[in-house]
C-alpha positions as a Markdown table, in Angstrom:
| # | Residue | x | y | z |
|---|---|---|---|---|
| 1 | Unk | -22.2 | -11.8 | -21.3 |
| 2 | Unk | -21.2 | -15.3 | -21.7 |
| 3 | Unk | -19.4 | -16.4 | -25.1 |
| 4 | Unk | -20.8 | -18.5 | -27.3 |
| 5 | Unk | -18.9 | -21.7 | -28.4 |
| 6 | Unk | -19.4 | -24.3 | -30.7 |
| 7 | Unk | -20.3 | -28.1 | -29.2 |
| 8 | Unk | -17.3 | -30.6 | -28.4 |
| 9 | Unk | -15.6 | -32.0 | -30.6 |
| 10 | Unk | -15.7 | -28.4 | -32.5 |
| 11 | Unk | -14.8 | -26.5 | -29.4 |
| 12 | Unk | -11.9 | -27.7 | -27.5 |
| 13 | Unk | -10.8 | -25.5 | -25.1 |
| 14 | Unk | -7.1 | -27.6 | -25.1 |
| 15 | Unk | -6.1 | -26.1 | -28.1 |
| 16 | Unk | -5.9 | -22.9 | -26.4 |
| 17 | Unk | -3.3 | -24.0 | -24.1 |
| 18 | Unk | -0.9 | -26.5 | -26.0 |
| 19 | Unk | 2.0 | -24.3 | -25.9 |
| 20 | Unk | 3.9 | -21.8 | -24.2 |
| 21 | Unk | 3.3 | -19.5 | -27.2 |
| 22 | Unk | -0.1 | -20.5 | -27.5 |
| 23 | Unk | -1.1 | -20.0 | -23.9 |
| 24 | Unk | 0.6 | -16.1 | -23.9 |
| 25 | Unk | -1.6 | -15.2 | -27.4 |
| 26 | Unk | -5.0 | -16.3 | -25.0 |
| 27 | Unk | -3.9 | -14.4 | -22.3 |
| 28 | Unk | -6.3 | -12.1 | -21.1 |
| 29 | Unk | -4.2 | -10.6 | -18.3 |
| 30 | Unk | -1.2 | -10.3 | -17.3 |
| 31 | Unk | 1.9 | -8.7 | -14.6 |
| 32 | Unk | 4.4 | -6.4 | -15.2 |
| 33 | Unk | 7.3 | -4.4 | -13.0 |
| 34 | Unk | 5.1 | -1.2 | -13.7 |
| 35 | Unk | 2.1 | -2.6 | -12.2 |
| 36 | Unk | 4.1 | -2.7 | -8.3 |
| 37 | Unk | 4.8 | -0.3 | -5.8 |
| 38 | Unk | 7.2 | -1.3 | -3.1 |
| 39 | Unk | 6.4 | -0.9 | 0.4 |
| 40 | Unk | 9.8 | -0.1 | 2.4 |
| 41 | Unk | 10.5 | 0.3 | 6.4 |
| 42 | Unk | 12.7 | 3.4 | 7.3 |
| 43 | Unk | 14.7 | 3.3 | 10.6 |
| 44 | Unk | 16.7 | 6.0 | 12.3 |
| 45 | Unk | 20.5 | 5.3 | 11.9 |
| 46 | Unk | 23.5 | 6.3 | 9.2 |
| 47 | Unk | 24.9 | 3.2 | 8.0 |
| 48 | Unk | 23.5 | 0.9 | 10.2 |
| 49 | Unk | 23.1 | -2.8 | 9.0 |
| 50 | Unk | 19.7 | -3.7 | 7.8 |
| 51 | Unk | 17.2 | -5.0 | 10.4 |
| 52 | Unk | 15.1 | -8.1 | 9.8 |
| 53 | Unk | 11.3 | -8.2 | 10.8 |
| 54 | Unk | 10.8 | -11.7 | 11.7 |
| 55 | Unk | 7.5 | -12.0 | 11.1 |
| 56 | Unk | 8.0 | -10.8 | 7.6 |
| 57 | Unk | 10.7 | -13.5 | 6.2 |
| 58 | Unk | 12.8 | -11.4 | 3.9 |
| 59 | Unk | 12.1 | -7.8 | 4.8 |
| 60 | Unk | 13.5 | -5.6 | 6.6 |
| 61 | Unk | 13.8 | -1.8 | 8.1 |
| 62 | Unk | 16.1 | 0.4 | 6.9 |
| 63 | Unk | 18.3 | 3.1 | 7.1 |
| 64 | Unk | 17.5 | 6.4 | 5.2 |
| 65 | Unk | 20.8 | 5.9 | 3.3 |
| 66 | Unk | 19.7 | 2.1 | 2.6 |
| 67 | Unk | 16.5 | 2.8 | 1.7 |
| 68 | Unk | 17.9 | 5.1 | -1.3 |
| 69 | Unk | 20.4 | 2.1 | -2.4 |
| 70 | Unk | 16.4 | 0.3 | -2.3 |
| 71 | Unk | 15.3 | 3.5 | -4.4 |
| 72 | Unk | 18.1 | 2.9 | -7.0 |
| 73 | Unk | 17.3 | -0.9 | -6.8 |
| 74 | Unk | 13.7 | -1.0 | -7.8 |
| 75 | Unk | 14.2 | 2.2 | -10.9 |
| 76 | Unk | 16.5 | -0.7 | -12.2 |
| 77 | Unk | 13.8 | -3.0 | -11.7 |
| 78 | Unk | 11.1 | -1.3 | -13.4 |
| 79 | Unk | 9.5 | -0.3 | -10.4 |
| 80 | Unk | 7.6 | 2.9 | -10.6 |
| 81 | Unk | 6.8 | 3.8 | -7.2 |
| 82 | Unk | 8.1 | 3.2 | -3.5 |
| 83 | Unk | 6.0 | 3.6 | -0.2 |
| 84 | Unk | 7.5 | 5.2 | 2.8 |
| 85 | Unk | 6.8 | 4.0 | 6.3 |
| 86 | Unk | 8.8 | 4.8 | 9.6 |
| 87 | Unk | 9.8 | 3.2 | 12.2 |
| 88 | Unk | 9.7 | 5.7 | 14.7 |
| 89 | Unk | 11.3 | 6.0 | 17.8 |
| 90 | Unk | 9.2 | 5.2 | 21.0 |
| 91 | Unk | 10.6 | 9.0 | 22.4 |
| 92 | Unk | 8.9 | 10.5 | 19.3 |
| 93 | Unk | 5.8 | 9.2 | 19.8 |
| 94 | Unk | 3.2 | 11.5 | 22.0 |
| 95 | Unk | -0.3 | 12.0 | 22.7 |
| 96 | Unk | 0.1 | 15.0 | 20.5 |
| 97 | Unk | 1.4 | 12.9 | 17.5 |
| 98 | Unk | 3.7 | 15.8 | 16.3 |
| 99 | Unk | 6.7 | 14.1 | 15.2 |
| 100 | Unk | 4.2 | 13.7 | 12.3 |
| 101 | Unk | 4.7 | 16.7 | 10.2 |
| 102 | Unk | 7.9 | 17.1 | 11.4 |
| 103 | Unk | 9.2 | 18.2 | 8.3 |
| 104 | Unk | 13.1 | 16.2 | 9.6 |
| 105 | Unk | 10.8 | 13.6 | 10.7 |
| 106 | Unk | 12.3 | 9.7 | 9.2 |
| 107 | Unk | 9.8 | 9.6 | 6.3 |
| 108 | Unk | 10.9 | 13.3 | 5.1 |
| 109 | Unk | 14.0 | 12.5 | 5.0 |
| 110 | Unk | 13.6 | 9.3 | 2.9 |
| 111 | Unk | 11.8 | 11.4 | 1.0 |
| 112 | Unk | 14.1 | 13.9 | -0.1 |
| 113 | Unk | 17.2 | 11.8 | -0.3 |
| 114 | Unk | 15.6 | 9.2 | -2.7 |
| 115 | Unk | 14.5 | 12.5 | -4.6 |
| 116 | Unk | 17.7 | 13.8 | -4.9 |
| 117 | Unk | 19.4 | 10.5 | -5.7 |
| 118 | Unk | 16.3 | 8.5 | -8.2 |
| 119 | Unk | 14.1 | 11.7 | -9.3 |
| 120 | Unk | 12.5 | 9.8 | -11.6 |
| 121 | Unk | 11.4 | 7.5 | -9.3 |
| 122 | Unk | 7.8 | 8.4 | -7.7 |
| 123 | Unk | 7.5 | 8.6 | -4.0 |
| 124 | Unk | 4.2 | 7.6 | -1.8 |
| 125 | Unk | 4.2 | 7.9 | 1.7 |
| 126 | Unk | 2.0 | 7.1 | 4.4 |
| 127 | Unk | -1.3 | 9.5 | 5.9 |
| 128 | Unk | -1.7 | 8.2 | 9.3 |
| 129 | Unk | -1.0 | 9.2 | 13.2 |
| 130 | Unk | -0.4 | 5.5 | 14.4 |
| 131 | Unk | 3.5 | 5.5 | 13.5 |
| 132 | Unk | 3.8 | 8.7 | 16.0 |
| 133 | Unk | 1.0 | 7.9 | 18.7 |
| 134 | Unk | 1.3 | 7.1 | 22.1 |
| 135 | Unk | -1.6 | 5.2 | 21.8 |
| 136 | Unk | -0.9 | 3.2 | 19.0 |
| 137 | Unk | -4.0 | 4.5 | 16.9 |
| 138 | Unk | -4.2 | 6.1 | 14.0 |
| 139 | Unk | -5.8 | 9.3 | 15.2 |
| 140 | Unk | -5.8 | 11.3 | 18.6 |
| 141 | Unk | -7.5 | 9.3 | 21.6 |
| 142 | Unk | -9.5 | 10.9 | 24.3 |
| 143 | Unk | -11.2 | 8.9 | 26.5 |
| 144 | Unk | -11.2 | 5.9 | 24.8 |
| 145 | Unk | -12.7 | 7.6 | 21.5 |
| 146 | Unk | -10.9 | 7.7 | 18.4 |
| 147 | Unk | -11.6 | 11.6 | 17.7 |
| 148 | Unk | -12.2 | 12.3 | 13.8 |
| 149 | Unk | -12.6 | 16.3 | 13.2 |
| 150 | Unk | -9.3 | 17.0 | 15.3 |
| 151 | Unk | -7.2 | 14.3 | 13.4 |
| 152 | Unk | -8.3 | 15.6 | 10.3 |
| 153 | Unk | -6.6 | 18.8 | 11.0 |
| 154 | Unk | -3.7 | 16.9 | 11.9 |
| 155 | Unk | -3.6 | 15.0 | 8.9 |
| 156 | Unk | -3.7 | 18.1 | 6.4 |
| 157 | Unk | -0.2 | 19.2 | 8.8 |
| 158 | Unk | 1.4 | 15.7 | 8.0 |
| 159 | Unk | 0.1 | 16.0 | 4.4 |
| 160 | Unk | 1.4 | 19.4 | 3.7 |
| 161 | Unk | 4.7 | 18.5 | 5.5 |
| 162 | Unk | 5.1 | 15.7 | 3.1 |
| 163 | Unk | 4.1 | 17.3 | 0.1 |
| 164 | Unk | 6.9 | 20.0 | 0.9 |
| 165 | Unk | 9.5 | 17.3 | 0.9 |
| 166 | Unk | 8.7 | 16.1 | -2.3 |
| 167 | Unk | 6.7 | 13.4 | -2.0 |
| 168 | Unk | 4.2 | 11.9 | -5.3 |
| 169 | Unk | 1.5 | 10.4 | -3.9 |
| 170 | Unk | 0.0 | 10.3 | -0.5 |
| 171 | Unk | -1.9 | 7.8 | 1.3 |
| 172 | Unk | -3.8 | 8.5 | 3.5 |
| 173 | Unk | -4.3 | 4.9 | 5.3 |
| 174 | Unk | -6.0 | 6.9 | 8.6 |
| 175 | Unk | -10.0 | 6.0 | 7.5 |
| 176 | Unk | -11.4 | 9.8 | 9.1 |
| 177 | Unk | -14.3 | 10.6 | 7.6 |
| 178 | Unk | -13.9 | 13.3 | 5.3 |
| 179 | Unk | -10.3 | 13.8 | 5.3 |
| 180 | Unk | -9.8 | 14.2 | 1.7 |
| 181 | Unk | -11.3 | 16.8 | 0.7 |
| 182 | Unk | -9.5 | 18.7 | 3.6 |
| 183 | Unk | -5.9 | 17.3 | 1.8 |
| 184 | Unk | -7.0 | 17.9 | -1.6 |
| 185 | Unk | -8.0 | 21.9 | -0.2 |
| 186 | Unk | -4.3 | 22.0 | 1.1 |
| 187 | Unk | -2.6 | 21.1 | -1.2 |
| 188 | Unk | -4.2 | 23.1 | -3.9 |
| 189 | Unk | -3.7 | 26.5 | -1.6 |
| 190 | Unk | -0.1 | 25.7 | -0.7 |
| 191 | Unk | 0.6 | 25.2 | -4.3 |
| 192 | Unk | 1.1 | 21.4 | -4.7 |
| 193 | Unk | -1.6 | 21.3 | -6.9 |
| 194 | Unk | 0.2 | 18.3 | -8.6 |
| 195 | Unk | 0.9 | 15.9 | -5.4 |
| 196 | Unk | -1.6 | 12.7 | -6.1 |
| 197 | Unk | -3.7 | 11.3 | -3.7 |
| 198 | Unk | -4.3 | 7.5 | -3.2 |
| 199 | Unk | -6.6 | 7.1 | -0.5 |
| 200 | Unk | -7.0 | 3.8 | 1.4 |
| 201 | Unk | -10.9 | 4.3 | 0.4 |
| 202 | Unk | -12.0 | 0.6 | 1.8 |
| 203 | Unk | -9.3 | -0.4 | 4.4 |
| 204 | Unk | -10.8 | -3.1 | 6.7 |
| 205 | Unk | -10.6 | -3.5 | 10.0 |
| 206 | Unk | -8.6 | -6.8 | 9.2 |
| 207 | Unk | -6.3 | -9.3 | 11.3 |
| 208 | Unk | -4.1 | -9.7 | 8.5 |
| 209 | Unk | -1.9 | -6.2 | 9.6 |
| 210 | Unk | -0.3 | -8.2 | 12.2 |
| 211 | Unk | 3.3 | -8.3 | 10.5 |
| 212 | Unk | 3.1 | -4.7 | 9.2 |
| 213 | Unk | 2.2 | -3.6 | 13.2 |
| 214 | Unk | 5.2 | -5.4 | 14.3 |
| 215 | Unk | 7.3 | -3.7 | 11.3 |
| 216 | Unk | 6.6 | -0.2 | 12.8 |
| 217 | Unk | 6.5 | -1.4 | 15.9 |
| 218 | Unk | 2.8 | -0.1 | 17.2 |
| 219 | Unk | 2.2 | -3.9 | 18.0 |
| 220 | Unk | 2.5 | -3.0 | 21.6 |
| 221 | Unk | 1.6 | 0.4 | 21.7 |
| 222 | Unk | -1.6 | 0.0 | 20.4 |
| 223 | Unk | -4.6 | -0.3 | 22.9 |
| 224 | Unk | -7.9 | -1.4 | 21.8 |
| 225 | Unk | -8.8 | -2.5 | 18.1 |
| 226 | Unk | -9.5 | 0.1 | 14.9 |
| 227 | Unk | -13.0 | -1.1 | 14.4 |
| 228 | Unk | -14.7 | 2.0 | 15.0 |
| 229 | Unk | -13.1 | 4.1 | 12.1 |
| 230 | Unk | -11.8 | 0.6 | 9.5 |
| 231 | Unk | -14.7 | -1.0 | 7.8 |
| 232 | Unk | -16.7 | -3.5 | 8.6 |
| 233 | Unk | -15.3 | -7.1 | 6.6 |
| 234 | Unk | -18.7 | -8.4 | 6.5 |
| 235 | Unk | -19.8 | -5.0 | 4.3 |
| 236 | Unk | -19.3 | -4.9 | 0.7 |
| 237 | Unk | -21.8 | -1.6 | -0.4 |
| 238 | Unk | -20.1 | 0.2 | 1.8 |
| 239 | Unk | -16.8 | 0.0 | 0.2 |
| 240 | Unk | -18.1 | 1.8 | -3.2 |
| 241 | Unk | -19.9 | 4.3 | -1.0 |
| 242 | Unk | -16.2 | 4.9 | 0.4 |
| 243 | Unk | -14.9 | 5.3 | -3.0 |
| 244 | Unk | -17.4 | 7.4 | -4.3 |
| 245 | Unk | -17.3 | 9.9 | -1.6 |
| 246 | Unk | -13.2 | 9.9 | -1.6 |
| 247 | Unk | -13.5 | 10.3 | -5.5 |
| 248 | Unk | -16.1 | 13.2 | -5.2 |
| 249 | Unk | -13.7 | 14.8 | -2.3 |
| 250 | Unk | -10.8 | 15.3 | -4.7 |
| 251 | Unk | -8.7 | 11.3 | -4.6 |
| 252 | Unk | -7.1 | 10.6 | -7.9 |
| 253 | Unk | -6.9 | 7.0 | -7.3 |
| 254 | Unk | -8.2 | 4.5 | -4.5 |
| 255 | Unk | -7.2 | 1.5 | -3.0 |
| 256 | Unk | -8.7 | -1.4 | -1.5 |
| 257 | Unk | -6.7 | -3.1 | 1.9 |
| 258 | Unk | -6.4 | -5.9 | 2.2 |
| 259 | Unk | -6.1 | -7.3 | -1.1 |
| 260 | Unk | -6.5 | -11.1 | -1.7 |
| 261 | Unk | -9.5 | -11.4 | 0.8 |
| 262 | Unk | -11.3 | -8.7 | -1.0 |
| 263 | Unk | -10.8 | -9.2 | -4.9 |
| 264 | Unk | -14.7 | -9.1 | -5.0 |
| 265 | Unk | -14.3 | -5.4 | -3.5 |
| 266 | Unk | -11.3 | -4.8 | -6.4 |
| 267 | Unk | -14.1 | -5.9 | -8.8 |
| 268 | Unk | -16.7 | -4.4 | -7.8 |
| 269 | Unk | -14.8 | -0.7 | -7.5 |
| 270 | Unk | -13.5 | -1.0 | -10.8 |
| 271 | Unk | -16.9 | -2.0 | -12.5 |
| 272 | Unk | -18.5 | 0.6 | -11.4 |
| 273 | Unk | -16.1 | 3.1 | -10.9 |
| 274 | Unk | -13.5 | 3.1 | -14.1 |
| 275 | Unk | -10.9 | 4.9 | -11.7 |
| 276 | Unk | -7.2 | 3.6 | -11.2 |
| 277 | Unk | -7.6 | 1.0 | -8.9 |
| 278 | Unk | -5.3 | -0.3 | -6.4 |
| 279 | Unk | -5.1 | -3.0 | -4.1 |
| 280 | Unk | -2.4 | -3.8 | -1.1 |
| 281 | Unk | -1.4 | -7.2 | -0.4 |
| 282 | Unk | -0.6 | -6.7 | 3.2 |
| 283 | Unk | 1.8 | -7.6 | 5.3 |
| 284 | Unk | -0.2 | -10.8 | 6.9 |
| 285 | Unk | -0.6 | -12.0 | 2.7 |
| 286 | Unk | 3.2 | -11.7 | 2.6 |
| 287 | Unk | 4.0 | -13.9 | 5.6 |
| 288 | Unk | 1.6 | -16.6 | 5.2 |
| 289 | Unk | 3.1 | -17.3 | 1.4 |
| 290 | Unk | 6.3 | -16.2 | 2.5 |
| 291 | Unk | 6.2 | -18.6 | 5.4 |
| 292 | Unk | 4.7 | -21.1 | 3.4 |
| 293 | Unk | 7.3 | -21.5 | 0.5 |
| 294 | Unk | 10.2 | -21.5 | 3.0 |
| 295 | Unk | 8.3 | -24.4 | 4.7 |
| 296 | Unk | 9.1 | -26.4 | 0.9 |
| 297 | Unk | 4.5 | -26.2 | 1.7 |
| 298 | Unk | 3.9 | -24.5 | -1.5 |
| 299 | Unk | 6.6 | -23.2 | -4.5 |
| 300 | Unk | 7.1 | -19.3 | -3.0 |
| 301 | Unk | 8.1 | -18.2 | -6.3 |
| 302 | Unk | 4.9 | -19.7 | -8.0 |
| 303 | Unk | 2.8 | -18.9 | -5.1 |
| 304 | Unk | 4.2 | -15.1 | -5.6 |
| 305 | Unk | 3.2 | -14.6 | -8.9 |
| 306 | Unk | 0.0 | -15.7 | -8.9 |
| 307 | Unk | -1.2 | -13.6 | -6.1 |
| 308 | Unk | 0.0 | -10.9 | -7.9 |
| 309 | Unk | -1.9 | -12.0 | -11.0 |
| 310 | Unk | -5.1 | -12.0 | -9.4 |
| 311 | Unk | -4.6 | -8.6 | -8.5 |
| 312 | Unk | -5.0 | -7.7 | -12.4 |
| 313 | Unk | -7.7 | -10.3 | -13.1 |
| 314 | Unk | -10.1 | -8.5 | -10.6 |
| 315 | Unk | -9.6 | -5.1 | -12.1 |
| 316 | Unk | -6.5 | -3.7 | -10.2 |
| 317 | Unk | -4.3 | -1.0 | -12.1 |
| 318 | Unk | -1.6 | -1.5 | -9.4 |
| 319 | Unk | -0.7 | -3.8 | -6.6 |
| 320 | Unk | 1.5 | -2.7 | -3.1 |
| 321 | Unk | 3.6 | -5.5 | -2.0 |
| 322 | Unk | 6.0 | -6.7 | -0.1 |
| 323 | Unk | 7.3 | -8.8 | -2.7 |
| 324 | Unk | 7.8 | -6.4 | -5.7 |
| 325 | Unk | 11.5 | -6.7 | -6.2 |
| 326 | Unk | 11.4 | -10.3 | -6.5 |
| 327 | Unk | 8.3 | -10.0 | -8.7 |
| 328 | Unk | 10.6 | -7.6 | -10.8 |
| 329 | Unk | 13.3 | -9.6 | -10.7 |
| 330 | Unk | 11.2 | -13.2 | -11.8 |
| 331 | Unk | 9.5 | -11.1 | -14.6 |
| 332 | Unk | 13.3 | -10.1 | -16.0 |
| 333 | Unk | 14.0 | -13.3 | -16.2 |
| 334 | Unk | 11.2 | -14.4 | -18.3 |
């Protein structure tokens, strides 16, 4: 329903906005630390120095014992949450995708050292065969064809094997068809009936993954496109059918990826859905503003924030991104 307002001169919008402390009472939405979760890259190695991703300015893949001084970093930030993915080695990866619930495998690891050292600090990781395929693909290939019912049962070994090292909240990012309801039916019959799941219910088959690919380096490994199991970008019903099924199969929360090219789909799943609603501003988002403000093309910092803030405005609860501990940082600093 639109408002109704008085004619000008009796309404004058302006005198909403003439000061700082004006503008913050009118505010209808807005950003803090606790609305992030921090995507992080995890590398084999003890001690070894950070390693840049050049086509994400500013990030970089990490040790396990770096990625717990990261940990540490964003609990003093105000960050609630940090998101696992590996970098695994091309040895480890197989047509059998194994190395997946591997329960040593890099992402356990992470997992139980940023556990031990920030246990208040909520752990997601990452639901997916692509970080340990051969192929590149986030389930098992056969002749070309991305086969669904034999990932799943895959999936439910990685999901248990996380679970088991202490992970929050999984994401499954993988887009099987009816893969939730065989995690939630896991988990609740190995006993983790309180592990959360955020499933990646409308993940498009997008070209704005291109940075993460080359952050877990499946850039060259993978053969083909995802387009057969990611959905559509020209579809919009199809998203809330996604959510509704991953909600009726047992999800806790959903996400939509990626995030600024489909606020409309943020929208539209939290209208008429009411659940916790997340969005991830991928990798390809990152670099472009990233890329941009270290150009001097736009102000980065200004940019940053108010990507984030449309996030809230179109109904998201939460918000993965690359840039959270700057966010965090820019938001101490009032």
């Amino acid at each position: 329903m639109t408002p109704l307002h008085a004619p000008f001169p009796m309404t004058r919008f302006r005198r909403s906005r003439q000061t700082p402390g004006i503008r913050a009472l009118a505010q209808e939405n807005t950003l803090t630390a606790g609305d992030l979760i921090w995507p992080v890259f995890v590398r084999e190695g003890d001690g070894v120095a950070r390693e840049d991703i050049p086509s994400m300015p500013g990030v970089q893949r990490q040790t396990v014992d770096a990625v717990v001084e990261s940990a540490r970093e964003a609990a003093d930030l105000g960050i609630p949450a940090i998101c696992l993915f590996p970098y695994t080695p091309m040895d480890k990866r197989t047509k059998d995708c194994a190395e997946a619930w591997n329960p040593d495998n890099l992402s356990n690891r992470a997992t139980r050292a940023i556990k031990a050292a920030v246990p208040g600090l909520a752990v997601m990781t990452d639901v997916a065969l692509d970080p340990y395929n051969i192929d590149g693909h986030d389930g098992f290939v056969v002749d070309g064809e991305i086969l669904n019912d034999e990932t799943v049962e895959a999936l439910v070994k990685q999901t248990l094997s996380q679970a088991e090292a202490g992970a929050d909240i999984i994401g499954p990012s993988d887009m099987m068809d009816g893969r939730i309801g065989a995690m939630r039916r896991a988990l609740e019959g190995a006993g983790h009936k309180n592990v959360m799941i955020l499933s990646y219910a409308a993940k498009y088959a997008s070209a704005f993954y291109g940075p993460f690919r080359d952050a877990v380096g499946a850039t060259g490994a993978l053969k083909g496109d995802k387009a057969t199991y990611q959905t559509n970008p020209g579809n919009s019903d199809e998203a809330l059918r996604l959510v509704a099924r991953d909600l009726s199969e047992g999800a806790d929360w959903v996400m939509v990826k990626p995030g600024m090219p489909y606020l409309d789909i943020c929208r539209r799943v939290k209208d008429n859905f009411g659940v916790p609603t997340f969005a991830y501003q991928v990798s390809g988002e990152y670099a472009m503003i990233k890329g941009a403000g270290l150009n001097g093309w736009i102000d980065g910092d200004k940019a940053m924030a108010e990507s984030l803030l449309s996030f809230k405005r179109a109904g998201c609860d939460g918000i993965l991104t690359y840039f959270a501990p700057d966010m965090a940082r820019a938001l101490a600093a009032g």
